[in-house]
MARTORPA-896877 format. One record per residue: residue number from 1; x, y, z of N, C-alpha, C, O in turn. Coordinates in steps of 0.02 Angstrom, whole numbers, plus 32768, in hexadecimal, padded with zeros to 4 digits. Example, Ala and Ser with C-alpha at 12.3 -4.5 7.8 and 13.67 -1.06 7.14 Angstrom:
# MARTORPA-896877
<num = 1	n.px = 8294	n.py = 7EE4	n.pz = 8186	ca.px = 8267	ca.py = 7F1F	ca.pz = 8186	c.px = 8294	c.py = 7F5B	c.pz = 8186	o.px = 82C8	o.py = 7F5A	o.pz = 81A7>
<num = 2	n.px = 8282	n.py = 7F90	n.pz = 8162	ca.px = 82AC	ca.py = 7FCB	ca.pz = 8165	c.px = 8285	c.py = 8002	c.pz = 818A	o.px = 829E	o.py = 8039	o.pz = 8192>
# end
This chain:
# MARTORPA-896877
<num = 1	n.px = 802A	n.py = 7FC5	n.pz = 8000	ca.px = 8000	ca.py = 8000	ca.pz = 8000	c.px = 802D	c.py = 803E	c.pz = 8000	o.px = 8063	o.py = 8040	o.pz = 801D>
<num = 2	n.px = 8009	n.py = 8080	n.pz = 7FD2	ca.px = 8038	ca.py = 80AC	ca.pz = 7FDE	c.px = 8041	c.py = 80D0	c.pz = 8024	o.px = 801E	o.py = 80C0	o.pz = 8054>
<num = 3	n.px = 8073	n.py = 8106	n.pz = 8029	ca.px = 8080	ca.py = 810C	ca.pz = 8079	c.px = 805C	c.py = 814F	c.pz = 806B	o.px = 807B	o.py = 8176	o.pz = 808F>
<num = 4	n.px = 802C	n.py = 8174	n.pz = 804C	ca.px = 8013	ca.py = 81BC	ca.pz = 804E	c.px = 7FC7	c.py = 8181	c.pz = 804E	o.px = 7F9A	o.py = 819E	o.pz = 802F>
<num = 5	n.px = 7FB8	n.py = 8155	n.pz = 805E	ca.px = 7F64	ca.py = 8124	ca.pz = 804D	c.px = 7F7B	c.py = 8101	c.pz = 809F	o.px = 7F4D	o.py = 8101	o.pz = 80C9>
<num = 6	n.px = 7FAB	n.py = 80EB	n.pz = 80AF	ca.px = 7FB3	ca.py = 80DB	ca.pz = 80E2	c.px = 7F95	c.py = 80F2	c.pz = 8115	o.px = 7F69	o.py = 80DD	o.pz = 813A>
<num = 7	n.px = 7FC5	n.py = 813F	n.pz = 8111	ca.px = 7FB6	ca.py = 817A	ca.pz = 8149	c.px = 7F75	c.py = 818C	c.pz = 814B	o.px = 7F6A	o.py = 81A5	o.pz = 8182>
<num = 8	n.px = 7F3D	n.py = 818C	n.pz = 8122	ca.px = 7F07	ca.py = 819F	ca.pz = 811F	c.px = 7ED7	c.py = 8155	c.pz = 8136	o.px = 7EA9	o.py = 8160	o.pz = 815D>
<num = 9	n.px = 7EDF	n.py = 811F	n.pz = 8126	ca.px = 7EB8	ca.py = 80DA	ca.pz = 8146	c.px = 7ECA	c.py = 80F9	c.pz = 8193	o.px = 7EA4	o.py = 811B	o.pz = 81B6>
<num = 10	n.px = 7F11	n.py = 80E4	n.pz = 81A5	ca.px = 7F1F	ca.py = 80E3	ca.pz = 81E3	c.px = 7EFE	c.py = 812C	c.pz = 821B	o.px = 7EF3	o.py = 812E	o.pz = 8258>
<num = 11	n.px = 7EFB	n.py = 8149	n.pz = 81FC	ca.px = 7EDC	ca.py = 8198	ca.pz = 81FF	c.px = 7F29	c.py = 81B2	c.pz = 8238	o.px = 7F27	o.py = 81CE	o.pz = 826F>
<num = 12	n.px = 7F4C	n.py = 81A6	n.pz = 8222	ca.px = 7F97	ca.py = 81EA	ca.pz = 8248	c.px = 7F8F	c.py = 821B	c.pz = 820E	o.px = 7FBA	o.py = 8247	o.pz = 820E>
<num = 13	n.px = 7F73	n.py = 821C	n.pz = 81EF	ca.px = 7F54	ca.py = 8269	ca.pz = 81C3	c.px = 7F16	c.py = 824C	c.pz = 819F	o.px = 7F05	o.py = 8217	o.pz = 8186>
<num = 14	n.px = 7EF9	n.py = 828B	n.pz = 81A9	ca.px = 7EC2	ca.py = 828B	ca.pz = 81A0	c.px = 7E9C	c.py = 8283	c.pz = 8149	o.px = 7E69	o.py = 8266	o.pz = 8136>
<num = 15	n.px = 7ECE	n.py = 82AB	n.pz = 8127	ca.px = 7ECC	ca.py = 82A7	ca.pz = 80D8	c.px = 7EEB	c.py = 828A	c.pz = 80B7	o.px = 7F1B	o.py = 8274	o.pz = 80D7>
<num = 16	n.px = 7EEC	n.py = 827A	n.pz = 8079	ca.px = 7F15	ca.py = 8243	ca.pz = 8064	c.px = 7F40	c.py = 827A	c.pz = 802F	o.px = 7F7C	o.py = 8270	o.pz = 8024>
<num = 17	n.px = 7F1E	n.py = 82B3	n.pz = 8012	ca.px = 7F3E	ca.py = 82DC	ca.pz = 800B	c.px = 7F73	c.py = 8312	c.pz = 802B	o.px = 7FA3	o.py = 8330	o.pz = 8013>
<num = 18	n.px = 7F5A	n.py = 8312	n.pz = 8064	ca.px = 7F81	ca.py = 8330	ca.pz = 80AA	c.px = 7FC6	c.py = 82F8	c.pz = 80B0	o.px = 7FFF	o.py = 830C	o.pz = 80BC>
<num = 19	n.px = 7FB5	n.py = 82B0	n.pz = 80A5	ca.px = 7FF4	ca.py = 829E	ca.pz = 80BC	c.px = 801A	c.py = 829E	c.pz = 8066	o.px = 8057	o.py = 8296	o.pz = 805E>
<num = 20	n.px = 7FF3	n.py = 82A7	n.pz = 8039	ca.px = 8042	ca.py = 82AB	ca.pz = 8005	c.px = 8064	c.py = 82D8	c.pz = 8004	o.px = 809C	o.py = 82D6	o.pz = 7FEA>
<num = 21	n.px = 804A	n.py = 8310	n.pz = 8022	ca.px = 8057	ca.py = 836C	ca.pz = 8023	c.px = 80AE	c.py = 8349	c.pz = 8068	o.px = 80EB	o.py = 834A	o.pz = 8067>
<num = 22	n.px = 8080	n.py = 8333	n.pz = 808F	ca.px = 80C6	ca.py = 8323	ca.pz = 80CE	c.px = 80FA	c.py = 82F5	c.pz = 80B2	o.px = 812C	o.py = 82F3	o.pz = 80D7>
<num = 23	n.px = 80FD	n.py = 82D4	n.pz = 8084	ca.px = 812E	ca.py = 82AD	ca.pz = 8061	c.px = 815C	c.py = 82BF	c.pz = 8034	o.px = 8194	o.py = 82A7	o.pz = 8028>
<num = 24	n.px = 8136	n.py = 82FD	n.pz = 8013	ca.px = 8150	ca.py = 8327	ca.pz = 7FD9	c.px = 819D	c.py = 835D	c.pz = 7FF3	o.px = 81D5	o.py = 836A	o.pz = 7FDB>
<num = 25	n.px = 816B	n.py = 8375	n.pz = 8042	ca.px = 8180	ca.py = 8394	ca.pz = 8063	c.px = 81C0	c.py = 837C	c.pz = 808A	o.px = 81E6	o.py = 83A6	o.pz = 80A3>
<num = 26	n.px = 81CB	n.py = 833E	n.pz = 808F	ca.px = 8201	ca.py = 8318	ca.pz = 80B2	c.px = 81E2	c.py = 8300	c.pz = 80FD	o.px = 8205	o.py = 82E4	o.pz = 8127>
<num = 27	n.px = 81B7	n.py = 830B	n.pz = 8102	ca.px = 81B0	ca.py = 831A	ca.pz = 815E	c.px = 8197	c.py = 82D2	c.pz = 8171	o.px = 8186	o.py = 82CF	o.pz = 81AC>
<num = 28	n.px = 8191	n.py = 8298	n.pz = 814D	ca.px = 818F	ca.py = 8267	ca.pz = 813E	c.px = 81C9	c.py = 822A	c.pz = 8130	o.px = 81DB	o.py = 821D	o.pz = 80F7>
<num = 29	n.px = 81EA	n.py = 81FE	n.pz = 817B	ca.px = 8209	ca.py = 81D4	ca.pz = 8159	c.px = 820D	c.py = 8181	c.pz = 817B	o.px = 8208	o.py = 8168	o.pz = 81B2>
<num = 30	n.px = 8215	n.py = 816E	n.pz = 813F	ca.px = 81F6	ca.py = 8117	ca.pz = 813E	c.px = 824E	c.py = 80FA	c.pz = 815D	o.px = 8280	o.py = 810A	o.pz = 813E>
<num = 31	n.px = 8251	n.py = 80D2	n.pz = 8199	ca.px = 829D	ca.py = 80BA	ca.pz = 81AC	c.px = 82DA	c.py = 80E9	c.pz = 81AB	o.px = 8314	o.py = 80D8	o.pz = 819F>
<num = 32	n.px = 82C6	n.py = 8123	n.pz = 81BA	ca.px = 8301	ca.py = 8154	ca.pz = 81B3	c.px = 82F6	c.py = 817C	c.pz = 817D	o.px = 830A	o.py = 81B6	o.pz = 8184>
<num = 33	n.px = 82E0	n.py = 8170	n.pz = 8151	ca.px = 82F8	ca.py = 818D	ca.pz = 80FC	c.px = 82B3	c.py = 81B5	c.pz = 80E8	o.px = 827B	o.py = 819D	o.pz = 80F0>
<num = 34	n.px = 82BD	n.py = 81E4	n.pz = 80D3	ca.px = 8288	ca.py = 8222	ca.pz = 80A6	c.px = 8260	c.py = 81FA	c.pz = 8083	o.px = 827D	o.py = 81F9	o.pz = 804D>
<num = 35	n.px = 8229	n.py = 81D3	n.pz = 807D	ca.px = 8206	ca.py = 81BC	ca.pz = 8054	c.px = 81C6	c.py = 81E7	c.pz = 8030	o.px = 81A7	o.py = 8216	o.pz = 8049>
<num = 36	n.px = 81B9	n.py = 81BF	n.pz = 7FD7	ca.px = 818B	ca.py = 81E9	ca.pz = 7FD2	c.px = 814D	c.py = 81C5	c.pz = 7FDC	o.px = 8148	o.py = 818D	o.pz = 7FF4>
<num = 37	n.px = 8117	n.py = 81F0	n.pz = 7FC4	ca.px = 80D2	ca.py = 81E3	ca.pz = 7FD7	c.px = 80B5	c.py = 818E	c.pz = 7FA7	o.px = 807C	o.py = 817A	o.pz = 7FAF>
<num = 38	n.px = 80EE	n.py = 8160	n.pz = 7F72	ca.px = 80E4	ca.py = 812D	ca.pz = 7F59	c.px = 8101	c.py = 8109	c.pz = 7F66	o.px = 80FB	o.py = 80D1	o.pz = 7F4E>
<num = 39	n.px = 8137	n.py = 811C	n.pz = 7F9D	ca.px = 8156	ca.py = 80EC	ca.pz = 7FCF	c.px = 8127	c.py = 80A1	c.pz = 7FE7	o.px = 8101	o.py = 80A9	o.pz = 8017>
<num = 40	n.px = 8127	n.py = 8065	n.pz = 7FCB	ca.px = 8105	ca.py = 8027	ca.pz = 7FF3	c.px = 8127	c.py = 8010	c.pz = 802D	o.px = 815F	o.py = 7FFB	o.pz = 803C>
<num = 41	n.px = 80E2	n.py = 801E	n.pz = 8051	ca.px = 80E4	ca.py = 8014	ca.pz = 80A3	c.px = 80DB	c.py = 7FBE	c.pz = 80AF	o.px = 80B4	o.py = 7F9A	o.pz = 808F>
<num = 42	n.px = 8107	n.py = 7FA9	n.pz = 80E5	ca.px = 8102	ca.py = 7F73	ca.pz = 80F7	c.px = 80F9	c.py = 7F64	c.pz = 8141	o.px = 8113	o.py = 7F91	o.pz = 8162>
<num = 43	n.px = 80DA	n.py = 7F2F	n.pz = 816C	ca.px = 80E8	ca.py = 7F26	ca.pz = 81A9	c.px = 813A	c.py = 7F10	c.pz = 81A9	o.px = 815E	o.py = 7EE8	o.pz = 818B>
<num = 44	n.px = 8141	n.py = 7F54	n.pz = 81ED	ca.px = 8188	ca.py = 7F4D	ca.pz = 8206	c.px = 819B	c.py = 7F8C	c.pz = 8225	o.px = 81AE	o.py = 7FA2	o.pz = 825B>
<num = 45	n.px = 8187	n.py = 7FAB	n.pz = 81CC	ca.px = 81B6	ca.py = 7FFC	ca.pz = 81B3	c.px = 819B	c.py = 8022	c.pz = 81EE	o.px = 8163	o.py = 801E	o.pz = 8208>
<num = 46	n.px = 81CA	n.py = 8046	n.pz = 81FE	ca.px = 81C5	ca.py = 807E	ca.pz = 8233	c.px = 81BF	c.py = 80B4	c.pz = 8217	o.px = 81DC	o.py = 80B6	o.pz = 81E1>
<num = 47	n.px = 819E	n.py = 80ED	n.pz = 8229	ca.px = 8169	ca.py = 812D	ca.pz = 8207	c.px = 8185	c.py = 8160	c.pz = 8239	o.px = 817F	o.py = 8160	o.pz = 8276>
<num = 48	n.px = 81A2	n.py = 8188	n.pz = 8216	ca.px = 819E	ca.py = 81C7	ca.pz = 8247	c.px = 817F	c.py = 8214	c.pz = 821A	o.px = 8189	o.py = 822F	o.pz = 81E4>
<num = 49	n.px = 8163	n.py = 821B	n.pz = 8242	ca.px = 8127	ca.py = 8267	ca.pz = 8222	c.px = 8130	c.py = 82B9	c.pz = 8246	o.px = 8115	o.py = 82C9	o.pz = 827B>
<num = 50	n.px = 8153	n.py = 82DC	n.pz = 8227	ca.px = 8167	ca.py = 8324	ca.pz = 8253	c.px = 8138	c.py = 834F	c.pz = 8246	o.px = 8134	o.py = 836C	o.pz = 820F>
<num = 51	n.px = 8107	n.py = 835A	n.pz = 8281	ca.px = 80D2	ca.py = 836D	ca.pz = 8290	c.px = 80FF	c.py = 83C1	c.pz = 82BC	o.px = 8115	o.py = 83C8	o.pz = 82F5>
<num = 52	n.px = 80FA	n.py = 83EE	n.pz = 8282	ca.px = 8119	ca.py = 843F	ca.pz = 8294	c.px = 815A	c.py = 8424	c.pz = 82DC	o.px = 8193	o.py = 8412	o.pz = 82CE>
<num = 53	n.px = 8145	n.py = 8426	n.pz = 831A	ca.px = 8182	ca.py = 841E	ca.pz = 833F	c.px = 817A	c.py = 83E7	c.pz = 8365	o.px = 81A0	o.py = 83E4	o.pz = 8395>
<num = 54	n.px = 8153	n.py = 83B8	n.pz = 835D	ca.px = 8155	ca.py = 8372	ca.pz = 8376	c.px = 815F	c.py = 8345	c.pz = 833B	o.px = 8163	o.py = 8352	o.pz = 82FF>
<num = 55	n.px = 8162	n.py = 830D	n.pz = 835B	ca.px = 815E	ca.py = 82CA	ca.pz = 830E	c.px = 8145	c.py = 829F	c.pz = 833E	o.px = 8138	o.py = 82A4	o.pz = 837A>
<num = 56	n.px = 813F	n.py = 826B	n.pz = 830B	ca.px = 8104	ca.py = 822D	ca.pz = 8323	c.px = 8127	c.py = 81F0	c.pz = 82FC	o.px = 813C	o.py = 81ED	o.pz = 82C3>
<num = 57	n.px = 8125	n.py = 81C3	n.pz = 832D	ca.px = 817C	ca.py = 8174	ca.pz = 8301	c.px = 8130	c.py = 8141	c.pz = 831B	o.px = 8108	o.py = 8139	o.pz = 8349>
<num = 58	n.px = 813F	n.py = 812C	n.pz = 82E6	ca.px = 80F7	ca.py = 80DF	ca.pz = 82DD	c.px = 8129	c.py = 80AC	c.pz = 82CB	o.px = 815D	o.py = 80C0	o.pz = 82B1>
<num = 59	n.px = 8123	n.py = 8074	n.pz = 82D5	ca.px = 813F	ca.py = 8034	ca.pz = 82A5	c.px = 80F5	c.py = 8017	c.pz = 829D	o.px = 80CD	o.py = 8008	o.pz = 82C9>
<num = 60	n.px = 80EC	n.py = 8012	n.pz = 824E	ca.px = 80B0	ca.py = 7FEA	ca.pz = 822C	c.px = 80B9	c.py = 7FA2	c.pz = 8237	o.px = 80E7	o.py = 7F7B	o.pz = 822C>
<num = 61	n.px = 8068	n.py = 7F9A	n.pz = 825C	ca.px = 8068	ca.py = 7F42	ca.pz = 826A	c.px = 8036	c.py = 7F35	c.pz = 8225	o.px = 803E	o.py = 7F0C	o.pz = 81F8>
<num = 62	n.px = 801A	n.py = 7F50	n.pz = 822A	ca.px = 7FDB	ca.py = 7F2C	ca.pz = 81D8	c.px = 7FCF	c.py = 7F69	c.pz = 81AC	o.px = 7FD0	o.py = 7FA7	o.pz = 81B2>
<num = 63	n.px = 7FBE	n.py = 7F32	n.pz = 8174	ca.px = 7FBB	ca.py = 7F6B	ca.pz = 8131	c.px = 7F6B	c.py = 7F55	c.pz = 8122	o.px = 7F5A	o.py = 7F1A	o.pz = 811B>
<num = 64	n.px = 7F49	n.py = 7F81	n.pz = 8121	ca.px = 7EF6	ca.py = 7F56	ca.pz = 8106	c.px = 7ED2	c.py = 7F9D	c.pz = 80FA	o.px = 7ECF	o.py = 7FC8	o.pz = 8126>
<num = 65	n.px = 7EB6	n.py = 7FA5	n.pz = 80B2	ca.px = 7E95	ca.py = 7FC1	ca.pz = 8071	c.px = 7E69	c.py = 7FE2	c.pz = 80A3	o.px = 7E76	o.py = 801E	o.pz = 80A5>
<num = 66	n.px = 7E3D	n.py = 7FD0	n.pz = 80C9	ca.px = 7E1A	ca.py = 7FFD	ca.pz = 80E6	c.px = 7DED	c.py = 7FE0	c.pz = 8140	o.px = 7DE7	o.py = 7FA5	o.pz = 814F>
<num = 67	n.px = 7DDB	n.py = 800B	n.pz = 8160	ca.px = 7DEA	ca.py = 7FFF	ca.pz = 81A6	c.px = 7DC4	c.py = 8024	c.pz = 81B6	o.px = 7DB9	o.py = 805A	o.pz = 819A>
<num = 68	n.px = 7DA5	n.py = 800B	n.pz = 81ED	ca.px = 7D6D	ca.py = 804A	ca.pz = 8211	c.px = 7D90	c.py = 8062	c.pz = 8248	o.px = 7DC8	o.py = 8054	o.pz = 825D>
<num = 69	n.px = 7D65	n.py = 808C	n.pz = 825D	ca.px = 7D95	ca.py = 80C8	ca.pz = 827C	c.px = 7DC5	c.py = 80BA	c.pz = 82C4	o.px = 7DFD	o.py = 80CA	o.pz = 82D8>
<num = 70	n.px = 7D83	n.py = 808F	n.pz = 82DE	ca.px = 7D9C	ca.py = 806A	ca.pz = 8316	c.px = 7DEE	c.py = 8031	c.pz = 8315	o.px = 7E14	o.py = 801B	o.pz = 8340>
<num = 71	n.px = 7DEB	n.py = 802F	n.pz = 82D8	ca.px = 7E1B	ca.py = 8002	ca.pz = 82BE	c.px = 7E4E	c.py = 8006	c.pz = 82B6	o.px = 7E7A	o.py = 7FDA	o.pz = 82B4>
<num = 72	n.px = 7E52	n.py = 8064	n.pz = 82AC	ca.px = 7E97	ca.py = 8075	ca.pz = 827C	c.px = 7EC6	c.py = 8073	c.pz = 82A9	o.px = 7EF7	o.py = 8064	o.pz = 8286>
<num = 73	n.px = 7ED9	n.py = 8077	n.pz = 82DF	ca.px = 7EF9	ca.py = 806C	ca.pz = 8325	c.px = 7F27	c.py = 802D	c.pz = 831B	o.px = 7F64	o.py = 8036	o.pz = 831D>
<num = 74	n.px = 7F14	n.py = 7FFD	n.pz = 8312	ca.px = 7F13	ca.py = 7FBF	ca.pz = 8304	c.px = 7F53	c.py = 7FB8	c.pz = 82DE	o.px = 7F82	o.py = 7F9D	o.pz = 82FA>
<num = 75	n.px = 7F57	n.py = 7FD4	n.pz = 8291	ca.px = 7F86	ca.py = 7FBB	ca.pz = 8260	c.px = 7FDA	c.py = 7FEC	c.pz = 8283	o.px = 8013	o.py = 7FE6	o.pz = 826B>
<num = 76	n.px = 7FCD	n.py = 8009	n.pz = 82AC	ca.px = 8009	ca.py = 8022	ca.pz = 82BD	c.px = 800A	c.py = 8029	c.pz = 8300	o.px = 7FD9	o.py = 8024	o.pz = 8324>
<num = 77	n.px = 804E	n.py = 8037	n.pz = 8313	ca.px = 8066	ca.py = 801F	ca.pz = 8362	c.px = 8097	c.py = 806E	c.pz = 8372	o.px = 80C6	o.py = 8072	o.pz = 834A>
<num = 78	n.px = 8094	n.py = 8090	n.pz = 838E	ca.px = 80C6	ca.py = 80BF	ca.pz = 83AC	c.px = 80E3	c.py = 80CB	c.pz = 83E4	o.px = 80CC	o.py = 80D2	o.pz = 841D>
<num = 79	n.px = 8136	n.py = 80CD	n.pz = 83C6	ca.px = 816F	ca.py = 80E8	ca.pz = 83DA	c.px = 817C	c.py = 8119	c.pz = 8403	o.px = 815B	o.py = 814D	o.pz = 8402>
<num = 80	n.px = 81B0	n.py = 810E	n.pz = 842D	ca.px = 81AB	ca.py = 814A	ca.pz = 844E	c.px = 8205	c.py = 816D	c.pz = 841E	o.px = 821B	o.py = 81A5	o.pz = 842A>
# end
C-alpha cells in the first residue's frame, strides 16, 4: 500500500492529500530515510511524521485497504 493511503486508513493524518503535501515536503520518513508519498509500506517499517515542533515514530504492524475508525489504532504501534 502506498505510504500517503496508509497515513490516511491509519488516520495519523487526516487527508490523503494532506499526507502527500507532508512527503513532498520531507517531514515524512520511512526507517530513517525521506520517503515519498509512493513509498510501499510494509509491517515492520518505522514512520516518523514532523508535526511543526513535535514528531510522532509508529512502527507499522498491518497494512489493510480499509478499516473502521475504531480500528485504525490497530495497524500501528507507537514509539517513544
Amino acid at each position: 500500500m502506498r505510504l500517503d493511503k496508509f497515513l490516511k486508513v491509519s488516520r495519523l493524518i487526516k487527508r490523503r492529500t494532506v499526507a502527500n503535501e507532508a512527503c513532498d515536503a520531507q517531514r515524512v520518513t520511512v526507517n530513517g530515510r525521506p520517503a515519498k508519498a509512493s513509498y510501499d509500506v510494509k509491517p515492520g517499517d518505522v514512520i516518523e511524521i514532523a508535526f511543526g515542533q513535535r514528531s510522532l515514530k509508529v512502527e507499522v504492524l498491518d497494512v489493510a485497504e480499509h478499516t473502521a475508525k475504531a480500528d485504525a489504532a490497530g495497524l500501528y504501534r507507537e514509539l517513544p
